[in-house]
matplotlib code that plots the C-alpha trace (Angstrom):
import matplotlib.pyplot as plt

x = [92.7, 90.4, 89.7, 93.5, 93.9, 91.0, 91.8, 95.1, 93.3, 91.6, 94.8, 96.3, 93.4, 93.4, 97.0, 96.6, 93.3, 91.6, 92.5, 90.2, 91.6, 90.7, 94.1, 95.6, 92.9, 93.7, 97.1, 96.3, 93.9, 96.3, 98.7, 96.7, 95.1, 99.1, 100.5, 101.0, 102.5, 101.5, 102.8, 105.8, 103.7, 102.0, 102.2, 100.3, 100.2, 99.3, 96.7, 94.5, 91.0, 89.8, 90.9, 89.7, 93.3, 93.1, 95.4, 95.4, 96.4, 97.1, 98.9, 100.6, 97.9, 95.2, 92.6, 93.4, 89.8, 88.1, 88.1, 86.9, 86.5, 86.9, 85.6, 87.8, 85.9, 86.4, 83.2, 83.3, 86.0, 89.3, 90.4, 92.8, 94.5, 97.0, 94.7, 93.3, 95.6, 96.1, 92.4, 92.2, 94.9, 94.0, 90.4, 92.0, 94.3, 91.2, 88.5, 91.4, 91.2, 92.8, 91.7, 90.9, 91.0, 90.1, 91.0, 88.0, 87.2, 86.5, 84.8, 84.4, 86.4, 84.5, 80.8, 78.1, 78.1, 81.7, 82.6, 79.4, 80.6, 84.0, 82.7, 80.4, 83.8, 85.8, 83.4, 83.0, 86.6, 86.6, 83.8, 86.2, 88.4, 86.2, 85.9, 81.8, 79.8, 79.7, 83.0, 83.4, 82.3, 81.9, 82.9, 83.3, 83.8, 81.3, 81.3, 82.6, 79.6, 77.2, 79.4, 79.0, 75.0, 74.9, 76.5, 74.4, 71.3, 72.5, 73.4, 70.0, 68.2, 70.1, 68.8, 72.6, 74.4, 74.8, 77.6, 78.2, 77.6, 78.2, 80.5, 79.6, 81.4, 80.1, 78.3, 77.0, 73.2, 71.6, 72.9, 69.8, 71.3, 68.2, 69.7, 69.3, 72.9, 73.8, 72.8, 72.9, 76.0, 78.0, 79.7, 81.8, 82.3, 85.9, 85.7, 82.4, 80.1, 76.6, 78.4, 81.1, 79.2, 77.0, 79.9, 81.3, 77.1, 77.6, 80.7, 79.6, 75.5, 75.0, 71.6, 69.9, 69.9, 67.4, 69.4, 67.2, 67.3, 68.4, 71.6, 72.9, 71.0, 71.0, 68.7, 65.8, 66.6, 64.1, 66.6, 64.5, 67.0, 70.0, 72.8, 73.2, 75.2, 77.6, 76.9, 79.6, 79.3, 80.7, 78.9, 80.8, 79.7, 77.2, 76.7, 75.0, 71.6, 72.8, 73.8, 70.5, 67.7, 69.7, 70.0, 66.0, 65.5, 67.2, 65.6, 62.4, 63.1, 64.0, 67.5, 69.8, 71.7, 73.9, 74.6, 77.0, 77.4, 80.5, 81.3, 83.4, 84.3, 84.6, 84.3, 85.7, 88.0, 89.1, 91.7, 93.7, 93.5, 97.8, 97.1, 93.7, 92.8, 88.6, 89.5, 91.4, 88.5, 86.2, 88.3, 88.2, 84.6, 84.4, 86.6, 84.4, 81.2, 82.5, 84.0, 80.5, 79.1, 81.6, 81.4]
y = [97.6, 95.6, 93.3, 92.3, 92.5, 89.8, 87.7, 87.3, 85.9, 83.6, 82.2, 81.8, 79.3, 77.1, 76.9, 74.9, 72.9, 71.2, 67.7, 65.2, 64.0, 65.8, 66.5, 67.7, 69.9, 71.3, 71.5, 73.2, 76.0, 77.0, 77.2, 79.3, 81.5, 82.1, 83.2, 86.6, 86.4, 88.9, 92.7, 92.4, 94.8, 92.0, 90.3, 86.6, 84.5, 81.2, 80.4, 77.9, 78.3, 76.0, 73.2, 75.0, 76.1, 79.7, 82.3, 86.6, 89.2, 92.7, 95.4, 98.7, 101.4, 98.4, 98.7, 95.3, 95.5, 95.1, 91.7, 90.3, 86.6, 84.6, 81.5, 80.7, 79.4, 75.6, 74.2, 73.1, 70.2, 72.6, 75.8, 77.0, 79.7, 79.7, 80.0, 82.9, 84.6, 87.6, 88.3, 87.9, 89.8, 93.0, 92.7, 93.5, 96.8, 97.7, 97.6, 98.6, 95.8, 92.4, 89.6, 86.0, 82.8, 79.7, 75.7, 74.4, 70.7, 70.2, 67.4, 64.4, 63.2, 65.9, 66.4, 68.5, 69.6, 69.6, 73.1, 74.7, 73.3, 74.9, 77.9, 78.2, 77.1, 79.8, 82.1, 81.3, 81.6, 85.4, 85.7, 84.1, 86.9, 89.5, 90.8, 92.1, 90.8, 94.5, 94.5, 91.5, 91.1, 88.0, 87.1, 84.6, 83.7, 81.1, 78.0, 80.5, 82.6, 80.1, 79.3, 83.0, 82.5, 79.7, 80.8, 84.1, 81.5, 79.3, 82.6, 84.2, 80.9, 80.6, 84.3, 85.1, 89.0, 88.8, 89.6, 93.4, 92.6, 90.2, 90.0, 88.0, 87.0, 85.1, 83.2, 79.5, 79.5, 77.2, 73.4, 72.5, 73.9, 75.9, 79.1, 80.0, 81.2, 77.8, 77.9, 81.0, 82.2, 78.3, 79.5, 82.2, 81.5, 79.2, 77.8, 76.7, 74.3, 72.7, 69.1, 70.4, 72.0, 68.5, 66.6, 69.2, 68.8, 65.1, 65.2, 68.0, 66.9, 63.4, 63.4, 62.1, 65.1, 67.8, 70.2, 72.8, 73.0, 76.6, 75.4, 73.6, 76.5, 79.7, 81.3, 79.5, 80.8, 83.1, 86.3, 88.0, 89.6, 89.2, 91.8, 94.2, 92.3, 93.5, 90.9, 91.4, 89.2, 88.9, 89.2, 86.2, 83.4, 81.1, 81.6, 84.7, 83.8, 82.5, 85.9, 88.4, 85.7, 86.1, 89.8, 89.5, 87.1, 89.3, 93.1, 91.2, 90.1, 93.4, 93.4, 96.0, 94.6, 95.8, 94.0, 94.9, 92.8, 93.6, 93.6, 90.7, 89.4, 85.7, 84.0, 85.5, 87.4, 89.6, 86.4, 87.9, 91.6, 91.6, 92.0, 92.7, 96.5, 95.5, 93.0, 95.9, 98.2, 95.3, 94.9, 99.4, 98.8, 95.9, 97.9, 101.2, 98.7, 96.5, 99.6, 101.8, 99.1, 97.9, 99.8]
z = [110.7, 112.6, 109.5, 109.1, 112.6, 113.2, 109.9, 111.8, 114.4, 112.2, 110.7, 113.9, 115.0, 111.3, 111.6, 114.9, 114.2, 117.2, 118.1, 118.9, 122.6, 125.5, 126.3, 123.5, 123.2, 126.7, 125.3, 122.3, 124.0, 126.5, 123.6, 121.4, 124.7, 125.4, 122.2, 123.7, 127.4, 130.3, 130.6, 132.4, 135.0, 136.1, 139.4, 139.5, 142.6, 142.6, 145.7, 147.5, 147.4, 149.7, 147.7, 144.0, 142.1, 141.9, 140.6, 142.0, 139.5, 140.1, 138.4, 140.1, 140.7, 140.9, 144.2, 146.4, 148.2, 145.0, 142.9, 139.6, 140.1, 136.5, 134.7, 131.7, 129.0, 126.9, 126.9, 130.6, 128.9, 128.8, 129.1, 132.4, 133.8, 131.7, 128.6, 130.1, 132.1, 129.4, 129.1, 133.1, 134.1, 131.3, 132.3, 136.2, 134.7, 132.9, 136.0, 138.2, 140.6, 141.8, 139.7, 140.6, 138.0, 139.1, 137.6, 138.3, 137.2, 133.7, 132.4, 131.1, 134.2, 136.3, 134.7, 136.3, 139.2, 139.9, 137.7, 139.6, 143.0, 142.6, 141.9, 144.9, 146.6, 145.3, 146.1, 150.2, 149.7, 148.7, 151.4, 154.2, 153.4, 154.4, 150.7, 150.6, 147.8, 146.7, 145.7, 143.8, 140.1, 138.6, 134.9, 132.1, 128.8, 126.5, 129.5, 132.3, 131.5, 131.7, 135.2, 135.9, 136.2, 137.7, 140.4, 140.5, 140.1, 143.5, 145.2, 145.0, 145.8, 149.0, 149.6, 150.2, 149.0, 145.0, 143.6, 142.1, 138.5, 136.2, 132.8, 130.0, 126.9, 124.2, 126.8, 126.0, 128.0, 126.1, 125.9, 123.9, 121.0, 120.3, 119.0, 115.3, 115.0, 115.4, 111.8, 110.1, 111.6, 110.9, 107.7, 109.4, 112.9, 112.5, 116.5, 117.2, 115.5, 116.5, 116.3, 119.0, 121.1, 121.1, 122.0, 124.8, 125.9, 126.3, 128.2, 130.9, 131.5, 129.9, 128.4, 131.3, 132.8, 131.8, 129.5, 130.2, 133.8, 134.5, 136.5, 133.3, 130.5, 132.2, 129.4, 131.0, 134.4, 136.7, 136.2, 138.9, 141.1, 139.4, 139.3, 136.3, 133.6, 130.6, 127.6, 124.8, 122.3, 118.0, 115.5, 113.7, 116.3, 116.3, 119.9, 118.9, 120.0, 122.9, 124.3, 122.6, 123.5, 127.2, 127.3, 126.2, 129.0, 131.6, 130.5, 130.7, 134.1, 134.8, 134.7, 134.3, 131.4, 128.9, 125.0, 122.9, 119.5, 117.9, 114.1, 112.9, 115.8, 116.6, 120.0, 122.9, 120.9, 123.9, 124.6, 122.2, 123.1, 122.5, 119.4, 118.5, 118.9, 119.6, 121.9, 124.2, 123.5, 124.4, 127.8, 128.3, 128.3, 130.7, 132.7, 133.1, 133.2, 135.9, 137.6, 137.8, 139.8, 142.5, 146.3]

ax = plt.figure().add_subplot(projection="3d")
ax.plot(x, y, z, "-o")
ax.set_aspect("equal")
plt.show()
């Protein structure tokens, strides 16, 4: 089942190859991230956040005090709400809270720092609203990880209250392109390719700017400090190294962190959990994980 269910998956993406504009790109991720719509359950609200485009979630039963604040993935150069709004708003049934996405600005017309600024944005904005940093958890998939950190990474700097915990998938850390999967792992992953991710590099932090500076590679942060963190990541990515050499980073650091590598899977399968049986599973386990540590 999970091998048909996940080859589906893989037809679904060759049948709509990736353009080369950054707009149709845009266009064809939030086509792609949307094949399946919301649970009719669902109620989404669009909402201000200080300027940042933001989006709450909650579904019936869900606890309004708590929040999961999201970074959608896209290599800092696309991705949206609406790409991720079925991952975001499952993620919410499954920790039992309100969620919140955020648009934040994506490069090349925005490069670093504007994605990290709206971020930091978003999350005075949560703060405003007298929502404790206890009880919100912060999460992201492949760019929104790396978003995720570097948040967490400004945060502790500024010796302010860290979020609850932190939820990666398939997290991009390292835009030196140093991992090993890049390689080994090439043949079978069908999204995400040394060459790409060299081009999405270029667009987001131009290569004047020192690539492994822990604000633009979190895998060569100080982790000292840093909340417990769920890494999931597939076995079938190339980003693979990215997330173990992290998770390695962190537990050395002293971390409370959590990796699970799961079989077959491709890059941030949980996008389509409608119809993918370990990207729900993927989502239960978020759920309970994100849950256990919110007050």
């Amino acid at each position: 089942m999970a091998h048909s269910e996940i080859d589906a998956i893989r037809a679904l993406l060759g049948s709509k190859p990736r353009p080369v504009g950054w707009s149709e790109r845009r266009q064809r991720l939030d086509e792609v991230g949307s094949t399946w719509p919301v649970a009719p359950d669902v109620q989404c609200e669009a909402v201000d956040c200080n300027g940042v485009a933001g989006e709450w979630s909650i579904v019936p039963g869900s606890e309004k005090s708590l929040v999961l604040l999201y970074f959608h993935g896209g290599g800092y150069c696309s991705g949206s709400i609406v790409s991720h709004r079925r991952l975001v708003t499952e993620a919410g049934r499954a920790a039992g809270m309100r969620t919140l996405a955020i648009d934040y600005r994506l490069s090349p017309e925005h490069p670093y720092p504007a994605a990290h600024e709206d971020a930091l944005t978003v999350w005075r904005f949560l703060r405003k609203q007298g929502i404790p940093a206890m009880s919100i958890a912060v999460g992201g998939d492949s760019a929104g990880g790396n978003l995720t950190l570097g948040l967490i990474n400004r945060l502790r700097e500024a010796r302010e209250p860290l979020p609850a915990c932190a939820w990666l998938i398939s997290p991009w850390t390292d835009l030196t392109m140093s991992g090993s999967t890049l390689a080994t792992k090439d043949a079978i992953d069908p999204l995400i390719h040394k060459a790409y991710l060299d081009e999405l590099a270029d667009a987001y932090a131009p290569p004047s700017i020192d690539r492994r500076d822990p604000l633009i590679s979190p895998l060569f942060a100080d982790h000292r400090g840093f909340p417990p963190a769920l890494i999931q990541v597939g076995s079938a990515e190339t980003l693979l190294a990215d997330a173990t050499r992290l998770a390695l980073a962190a537990g050395v650091a002293d971390v409370d962190v959590t990796l699970q590598i799961w079989p077959h899977m491709i890059h941030a399968w949980p996008v389509w959990n409608a119809n993918l049986a370990d990207g729900r599973r993927a989502l239960a386990f978020a759920g309970q994980f994100i849950r256990s540590h919110m007050r």
